[in-house]
C-alpha positions as CSV (number, residue, x, y, z in Angstrom):
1,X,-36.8,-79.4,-61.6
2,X,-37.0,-81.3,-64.9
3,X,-33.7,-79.1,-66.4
4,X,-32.1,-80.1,-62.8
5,X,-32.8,-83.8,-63.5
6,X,-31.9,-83.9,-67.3
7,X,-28.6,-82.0,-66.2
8,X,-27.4,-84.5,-63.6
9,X,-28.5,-87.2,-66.7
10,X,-26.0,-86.3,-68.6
11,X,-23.3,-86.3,-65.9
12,X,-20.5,-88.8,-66.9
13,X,-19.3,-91.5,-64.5
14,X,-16.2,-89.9,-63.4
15,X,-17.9,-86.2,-62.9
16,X,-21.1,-87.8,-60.4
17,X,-18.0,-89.5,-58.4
18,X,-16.3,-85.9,-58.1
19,X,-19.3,-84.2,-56.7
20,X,-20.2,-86.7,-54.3
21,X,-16.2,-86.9,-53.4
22,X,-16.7,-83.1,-52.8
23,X,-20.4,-82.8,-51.1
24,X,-19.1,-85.4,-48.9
25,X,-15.9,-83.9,-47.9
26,X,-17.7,-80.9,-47.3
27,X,-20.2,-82.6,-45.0
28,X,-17.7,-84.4,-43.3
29,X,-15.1,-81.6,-42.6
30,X,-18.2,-79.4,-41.4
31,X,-18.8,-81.9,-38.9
32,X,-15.2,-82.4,-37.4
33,X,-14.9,-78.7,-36.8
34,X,-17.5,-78.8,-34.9
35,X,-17.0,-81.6,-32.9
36,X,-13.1,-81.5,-32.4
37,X,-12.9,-80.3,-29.3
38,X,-10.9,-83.0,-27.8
39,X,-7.9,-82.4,-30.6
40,X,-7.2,-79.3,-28.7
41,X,-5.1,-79.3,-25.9
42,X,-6.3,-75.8,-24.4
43,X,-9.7,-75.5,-22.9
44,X,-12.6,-74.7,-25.0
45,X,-15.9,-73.5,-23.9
46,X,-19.5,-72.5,-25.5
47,X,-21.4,-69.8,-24.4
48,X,-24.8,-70.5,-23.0
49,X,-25.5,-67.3,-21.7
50,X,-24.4,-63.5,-21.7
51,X,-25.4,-60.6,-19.6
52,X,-24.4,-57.0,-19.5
53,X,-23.4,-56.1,-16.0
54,X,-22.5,-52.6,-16.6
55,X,-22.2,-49.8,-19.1
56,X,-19.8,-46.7,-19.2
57,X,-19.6,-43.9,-21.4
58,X,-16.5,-42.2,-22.1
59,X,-14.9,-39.3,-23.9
60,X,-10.6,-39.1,-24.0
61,X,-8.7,-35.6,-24.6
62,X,-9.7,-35.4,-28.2
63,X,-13.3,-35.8,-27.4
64,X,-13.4,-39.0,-29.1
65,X,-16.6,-40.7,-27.5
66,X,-17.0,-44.5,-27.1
67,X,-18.9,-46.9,-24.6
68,X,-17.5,-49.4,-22.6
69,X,-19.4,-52.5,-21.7
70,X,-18.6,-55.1,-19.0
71,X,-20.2,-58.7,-20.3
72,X,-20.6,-61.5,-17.8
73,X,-20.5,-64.8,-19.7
74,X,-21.0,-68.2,-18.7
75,X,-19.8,-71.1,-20.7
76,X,-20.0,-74.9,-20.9
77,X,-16.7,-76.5,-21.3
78,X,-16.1,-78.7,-24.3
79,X,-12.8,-80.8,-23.1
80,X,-10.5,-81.7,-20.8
81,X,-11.3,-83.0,-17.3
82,X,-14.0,-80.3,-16.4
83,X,-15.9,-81.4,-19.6
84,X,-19.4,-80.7,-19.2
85,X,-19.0,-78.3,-16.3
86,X,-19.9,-74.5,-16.4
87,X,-17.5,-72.0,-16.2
88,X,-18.0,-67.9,-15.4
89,X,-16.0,-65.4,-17.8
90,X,-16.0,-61.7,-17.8
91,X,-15.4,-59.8,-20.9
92,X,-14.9,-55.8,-21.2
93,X,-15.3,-54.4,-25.1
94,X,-16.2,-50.9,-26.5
95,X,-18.3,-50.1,-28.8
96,X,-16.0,-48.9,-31.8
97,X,-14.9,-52.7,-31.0
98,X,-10.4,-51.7,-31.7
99,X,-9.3,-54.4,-29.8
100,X,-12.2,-56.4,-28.4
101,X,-15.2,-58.1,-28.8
102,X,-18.6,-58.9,-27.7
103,X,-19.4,-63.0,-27.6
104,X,-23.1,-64.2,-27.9
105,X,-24.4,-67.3,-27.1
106,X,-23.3,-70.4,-29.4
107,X,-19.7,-68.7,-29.5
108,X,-17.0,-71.3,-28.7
109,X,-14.1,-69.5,-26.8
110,X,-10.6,-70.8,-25.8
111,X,-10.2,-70.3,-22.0
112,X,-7.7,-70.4,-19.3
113,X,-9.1,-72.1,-16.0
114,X,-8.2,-70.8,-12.3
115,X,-6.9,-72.8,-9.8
116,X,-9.3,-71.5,-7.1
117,X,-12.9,-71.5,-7.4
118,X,-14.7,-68.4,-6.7
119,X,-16.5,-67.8,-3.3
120,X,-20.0,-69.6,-5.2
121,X,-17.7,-73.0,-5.3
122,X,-17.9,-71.8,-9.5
123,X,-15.1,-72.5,-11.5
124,X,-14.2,-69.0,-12.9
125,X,-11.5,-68.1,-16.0
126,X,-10.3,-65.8,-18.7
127,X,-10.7,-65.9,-22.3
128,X,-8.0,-65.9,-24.1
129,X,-9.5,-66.0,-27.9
130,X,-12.1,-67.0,-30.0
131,X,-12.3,-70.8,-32.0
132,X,-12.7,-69.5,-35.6
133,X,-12.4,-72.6,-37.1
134,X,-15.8,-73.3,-38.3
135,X,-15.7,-70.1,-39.8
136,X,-12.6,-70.2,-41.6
137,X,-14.2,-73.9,-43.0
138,X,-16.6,-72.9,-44.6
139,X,-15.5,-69.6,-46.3
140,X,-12.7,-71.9,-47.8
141,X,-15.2,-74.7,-49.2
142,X,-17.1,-71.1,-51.2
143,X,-13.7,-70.2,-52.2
144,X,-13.1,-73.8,-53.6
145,X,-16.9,-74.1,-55.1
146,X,-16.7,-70.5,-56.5
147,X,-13.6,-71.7,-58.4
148,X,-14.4,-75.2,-59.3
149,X,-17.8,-73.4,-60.8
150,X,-15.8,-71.3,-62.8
151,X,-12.1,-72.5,-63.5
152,X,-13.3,-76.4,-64.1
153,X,-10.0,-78.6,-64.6
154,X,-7.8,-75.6,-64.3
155,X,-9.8,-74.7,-60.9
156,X,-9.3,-78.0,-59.6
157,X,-5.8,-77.6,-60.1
158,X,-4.9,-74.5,-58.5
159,X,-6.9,-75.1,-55.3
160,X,-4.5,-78.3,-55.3
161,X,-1.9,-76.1,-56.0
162,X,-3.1,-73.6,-53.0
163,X,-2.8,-76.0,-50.3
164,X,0.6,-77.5,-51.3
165,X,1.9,-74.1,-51.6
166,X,0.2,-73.3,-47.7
167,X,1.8,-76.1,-46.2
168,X,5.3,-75.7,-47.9
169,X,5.6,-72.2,-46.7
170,X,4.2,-73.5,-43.2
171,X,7.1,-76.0,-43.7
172,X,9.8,-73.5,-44.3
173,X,8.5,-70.9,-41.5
174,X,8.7,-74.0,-39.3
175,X,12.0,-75.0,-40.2
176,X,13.4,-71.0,-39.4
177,X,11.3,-71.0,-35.9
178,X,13.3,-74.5,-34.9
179,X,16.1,-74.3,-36.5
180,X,17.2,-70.6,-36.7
181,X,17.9,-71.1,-40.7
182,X,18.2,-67.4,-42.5
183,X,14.3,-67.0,-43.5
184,X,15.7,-65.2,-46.6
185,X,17.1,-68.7,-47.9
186,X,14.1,-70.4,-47.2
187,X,12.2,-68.1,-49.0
188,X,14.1,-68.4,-51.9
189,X,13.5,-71.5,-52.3
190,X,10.3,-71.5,-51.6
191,X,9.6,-69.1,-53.8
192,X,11.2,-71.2,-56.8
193,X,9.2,-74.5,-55.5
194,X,5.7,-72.2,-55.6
195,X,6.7,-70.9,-59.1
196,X,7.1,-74.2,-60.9
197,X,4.8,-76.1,-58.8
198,X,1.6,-73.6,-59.0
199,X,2.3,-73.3,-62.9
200,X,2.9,-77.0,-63.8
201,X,-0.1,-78.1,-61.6
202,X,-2.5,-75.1,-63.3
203,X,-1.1,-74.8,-67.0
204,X,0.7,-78.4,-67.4
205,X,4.1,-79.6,-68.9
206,X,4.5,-77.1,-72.2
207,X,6.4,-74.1,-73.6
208,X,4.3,-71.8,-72.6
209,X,4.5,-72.9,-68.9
210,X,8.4,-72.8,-69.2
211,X,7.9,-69.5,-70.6
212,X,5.9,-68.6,-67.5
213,X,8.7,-70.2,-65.2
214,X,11.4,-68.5,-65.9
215,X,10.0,-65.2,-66.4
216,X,8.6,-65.9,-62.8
217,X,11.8,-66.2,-61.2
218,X,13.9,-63.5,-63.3
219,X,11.7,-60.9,-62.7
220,X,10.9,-61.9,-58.5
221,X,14.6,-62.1,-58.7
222,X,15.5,-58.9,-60.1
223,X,13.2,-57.1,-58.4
224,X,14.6,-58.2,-54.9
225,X,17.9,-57.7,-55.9
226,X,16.8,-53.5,-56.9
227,X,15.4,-53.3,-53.3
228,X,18.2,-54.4,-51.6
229,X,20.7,-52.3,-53.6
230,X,18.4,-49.3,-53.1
231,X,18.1,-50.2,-49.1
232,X,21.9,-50.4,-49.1
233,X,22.3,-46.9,-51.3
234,X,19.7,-45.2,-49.1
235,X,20.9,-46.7,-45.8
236,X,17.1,-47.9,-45.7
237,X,16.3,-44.1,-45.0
238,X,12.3,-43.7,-44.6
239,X,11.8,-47.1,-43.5
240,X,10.0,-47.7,-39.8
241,X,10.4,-51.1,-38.7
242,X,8.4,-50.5,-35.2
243,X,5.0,-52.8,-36.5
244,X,8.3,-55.5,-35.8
245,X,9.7,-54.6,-33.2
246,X,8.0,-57.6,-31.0
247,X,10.4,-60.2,-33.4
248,X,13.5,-61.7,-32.1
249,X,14.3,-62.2,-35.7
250,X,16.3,-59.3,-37.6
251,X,14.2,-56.8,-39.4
252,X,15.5,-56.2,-42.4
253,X,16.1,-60.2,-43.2
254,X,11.8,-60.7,-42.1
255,X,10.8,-57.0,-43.8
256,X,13.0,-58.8,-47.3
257,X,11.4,-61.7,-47.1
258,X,8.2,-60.9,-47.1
259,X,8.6,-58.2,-49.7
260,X,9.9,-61.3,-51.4
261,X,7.0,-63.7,-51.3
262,X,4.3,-60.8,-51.8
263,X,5.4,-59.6,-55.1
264,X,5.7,-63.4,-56.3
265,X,1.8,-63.5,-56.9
266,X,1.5,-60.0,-59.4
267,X,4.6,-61.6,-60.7
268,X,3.4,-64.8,-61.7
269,X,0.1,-63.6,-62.7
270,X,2.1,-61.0,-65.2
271,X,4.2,-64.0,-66.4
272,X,1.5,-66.4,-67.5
273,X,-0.4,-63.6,-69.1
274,X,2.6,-62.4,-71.4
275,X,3.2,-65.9,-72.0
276,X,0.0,-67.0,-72.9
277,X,-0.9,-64.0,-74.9
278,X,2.2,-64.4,-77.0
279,X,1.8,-68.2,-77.5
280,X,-1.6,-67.9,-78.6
281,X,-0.8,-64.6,-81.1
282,X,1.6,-67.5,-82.5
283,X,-0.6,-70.4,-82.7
284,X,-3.5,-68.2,-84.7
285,X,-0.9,-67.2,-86.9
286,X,2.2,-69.2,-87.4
287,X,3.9,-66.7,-89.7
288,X,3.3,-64.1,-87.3
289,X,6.7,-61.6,-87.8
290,X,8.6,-61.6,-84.4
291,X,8.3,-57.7,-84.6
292,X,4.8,-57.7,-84.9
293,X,4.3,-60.4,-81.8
294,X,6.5,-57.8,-79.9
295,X,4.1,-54.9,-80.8
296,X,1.2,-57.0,-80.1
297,X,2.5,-58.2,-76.8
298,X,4.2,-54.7,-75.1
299,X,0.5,-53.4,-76.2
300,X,-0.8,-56.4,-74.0
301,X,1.8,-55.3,-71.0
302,X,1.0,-52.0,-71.1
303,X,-2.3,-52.7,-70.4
304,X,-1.9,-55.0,-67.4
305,X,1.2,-52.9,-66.0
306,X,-0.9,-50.3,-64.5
307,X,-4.0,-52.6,-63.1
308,X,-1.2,-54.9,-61.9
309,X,0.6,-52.1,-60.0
310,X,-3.0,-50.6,-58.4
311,X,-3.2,-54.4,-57.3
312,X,-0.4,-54.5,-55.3
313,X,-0.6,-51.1,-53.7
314,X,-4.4,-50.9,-52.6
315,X,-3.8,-54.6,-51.5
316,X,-0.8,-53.7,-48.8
317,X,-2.5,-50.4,-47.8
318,X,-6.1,-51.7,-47.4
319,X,-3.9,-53.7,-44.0
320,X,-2.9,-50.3,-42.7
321,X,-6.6,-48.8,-42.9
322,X,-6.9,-49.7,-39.2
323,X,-3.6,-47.4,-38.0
324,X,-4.1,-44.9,-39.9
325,X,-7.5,-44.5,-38.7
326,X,-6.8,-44.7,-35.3
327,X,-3.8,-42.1,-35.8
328,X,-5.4,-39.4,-37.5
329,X,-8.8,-39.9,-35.4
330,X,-6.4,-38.9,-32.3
331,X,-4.8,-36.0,-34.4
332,X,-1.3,-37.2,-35.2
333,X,0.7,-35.3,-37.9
334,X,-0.4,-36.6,-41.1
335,X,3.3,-36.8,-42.6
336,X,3.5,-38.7,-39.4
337,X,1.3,-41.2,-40.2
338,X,1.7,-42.1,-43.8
339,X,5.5,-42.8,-42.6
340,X,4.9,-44.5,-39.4
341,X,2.0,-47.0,-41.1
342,X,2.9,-46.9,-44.7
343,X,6.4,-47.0,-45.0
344,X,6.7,-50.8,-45.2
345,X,3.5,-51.2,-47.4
346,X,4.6,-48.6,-49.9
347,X,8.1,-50.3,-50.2
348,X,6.5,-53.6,-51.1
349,X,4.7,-52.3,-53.3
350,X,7.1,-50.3,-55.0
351,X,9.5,-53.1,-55.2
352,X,6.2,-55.3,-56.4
353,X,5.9,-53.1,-59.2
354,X,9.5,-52.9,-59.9
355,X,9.0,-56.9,-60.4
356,X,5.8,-56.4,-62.5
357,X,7.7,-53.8,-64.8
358,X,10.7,-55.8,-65.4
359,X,8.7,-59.3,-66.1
360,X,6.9,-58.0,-69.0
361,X,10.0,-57.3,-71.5
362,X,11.4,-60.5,-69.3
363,X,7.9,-62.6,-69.9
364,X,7.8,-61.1,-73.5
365,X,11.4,-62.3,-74.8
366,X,11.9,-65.5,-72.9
367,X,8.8,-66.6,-75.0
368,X,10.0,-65.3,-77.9
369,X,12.7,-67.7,-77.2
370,X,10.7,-70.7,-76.8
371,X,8.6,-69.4,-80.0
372,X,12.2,-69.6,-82.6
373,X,12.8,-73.1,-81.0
374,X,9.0,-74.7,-82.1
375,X,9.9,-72.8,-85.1
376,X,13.1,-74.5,-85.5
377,X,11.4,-77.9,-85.3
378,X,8.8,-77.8,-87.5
């Protein structure tokens, strides 16, 4: 208690203000979701109680066993003109849970009323989904803490840079979804806004965040530019687009784009590294020999190539875990379902790691670059 105390002591002015700016906007938004039921427009109700009406055990062709429960639920609803009322829901789920769930009490559900009461004079529904909101709330103020606690300044900075960069790209999606704009343009420049906003607002105005910059964009641009040669010289061969077939929007141009914004992250992160490394192998040691710093610094890419690569590929197939799953536990072909489910995921990767590859020599000389001109000046 008394290390506690002499700690919060030797706070400064400025750093008590912060904390109680952020305990307070963590109290506060903790509060709204819970209470902003009136900012929706669809019906939202709580359950208040649950009971299973009936239980079925089943086994299909492949003697896959499951259980399948029918749930009666009934709700108090949070809006709208039946605020306050109760209403009666039914849910079915299974036990392996694929594509369902089982509510308990103190969930918040968004509903669909019928017109007609039921023969009780009840008012009766269907759920349509689950409010996630608090949820989503508070594992984003651990992410923010968690980083805060360890990045400081810099941590501050990039959660700012994080939510300008979520709603820019909510932006641009919106503007394709109205206005019919070819997503691969938007991305583009979206991509070129994240780069040089995410980097300025996390590493400030320097050389070494120039560096960073344009290494960024060469090697995210050269890396789309491979793919879609390849897709053109294979006649896209291999590829399954049937995850997409519910879009309006062309395949290819959605499939491209967000190849194009996934391998932006590994990209970047390869950038700063090379740049940083290389600018900091200078600033120990001003008469550093250029060959040397390139020794030193394709030592330092080799190193990261390989973790970066893993990166990218466990992170697009740990989505496809689910289907592939599901496919071999009913005894598809296993060729089958590596090329049905992992088609698209291994492509972004590949052409991730394309971008990766190609930013290291990319990260290293552009810095090199930067290095003969602060040479030049002094």
């Amino acid at each position: 208690m008394n290390t506690l105390m002499t700690k919060i002591r030797k706070l400064s002015l400025k750093q008590m203000i912060f904390y109680c700016i952020l305990f307070l906007g963590v109290l506060i938004s903790i509060i709204f979701v819970n209470h902003n039921h009136s900012f929706y427009e669809r019906p939202i109700a709580t359950v208040i109680e649950t009971n299973v009406i009936d239980t079925t055990e089943v086994i299909d062709q492949y003697n896959n066993e499951d259980v399948l429960y029918t749930q009666e639920i009934t709700a108090e609803l949070k809006n709208g003109d039946n605020k306050g009322k109760h209403i009666h829901l039914m849910n079915e789920y299974s036990l392996s849970g694929a594509y369902d769930y089982e509510y308990q009490v103190g969930h918040e559900l968004f509903v669909s009323i019928d017109q007609m009461k039921d023969e009780n004079n009840k008012l009766t529904g269907d759920i349509r989904d689950l409010k996630r909101d608090k949820y989503i709330v508070i594992i984003t103020w651990i992410f923010i803490i968690v980083l805060l606690a360890v990045g400081k300044k810099q941590g501050l900075f990039a959660s700012i840079s994080l939510a300008l960069n979520l709603i820019i790209l909510s932006y641009a999606l919106d503007i394709n979804v109205k206005t019919g704009f070819n997503l691969l343009l938007i991305c583009i420049f979206a991509v070129i806004i994240f780069t040089v906003l995410s980097l300025l607002l996390v590493n400030g105005f320097n050389e070494k965040t120039y560096a960073a910059i344009i290494s960024t964009l060469l090697g995210t641009f050269s890396a789309l530019l491979i793919t879609w040669f390849v897709m053109i010289v294979t006649n896209e061969k291999g590829l399954h687009y049937e995850e997409m077939q519910f879009l309006t929007r062309p395949y290819k141009l959605v499939f491209m784009a967000g190849l194009f914004i996934g391998s932006l992250g590994a990209v970047m992160d390869v950038a700063i590294t090379m740049s940083a490394s290389i600018f900091e192998l200078y600033e120990k040691n001003n008469y550093i020999s250029i060959n040397k710093l390139k020794s030193s610094a394709f030592d330092i890419g080799k190193d990261i190539m390989g973790t970066m690569t893993n990166i990218l590929f466990f992170a697009y197939i740990s989505g496809a875990m689910p289907m592939l799953l599901l496919y071999m536990k009913n005894y598809s072909d296993f060729r089958f379902t590596l090329s049905m489910n992992l088609s698209l995921e291994l492509a972004r990767a590949l052409a991730g790691g394309i971008g990766i590859v190609l930013t290291i020599p990319i990260g290293l000389y552009v810095s090199i670059f930067f290095i003969h001109r602060k040479k030049a000046k002094r």
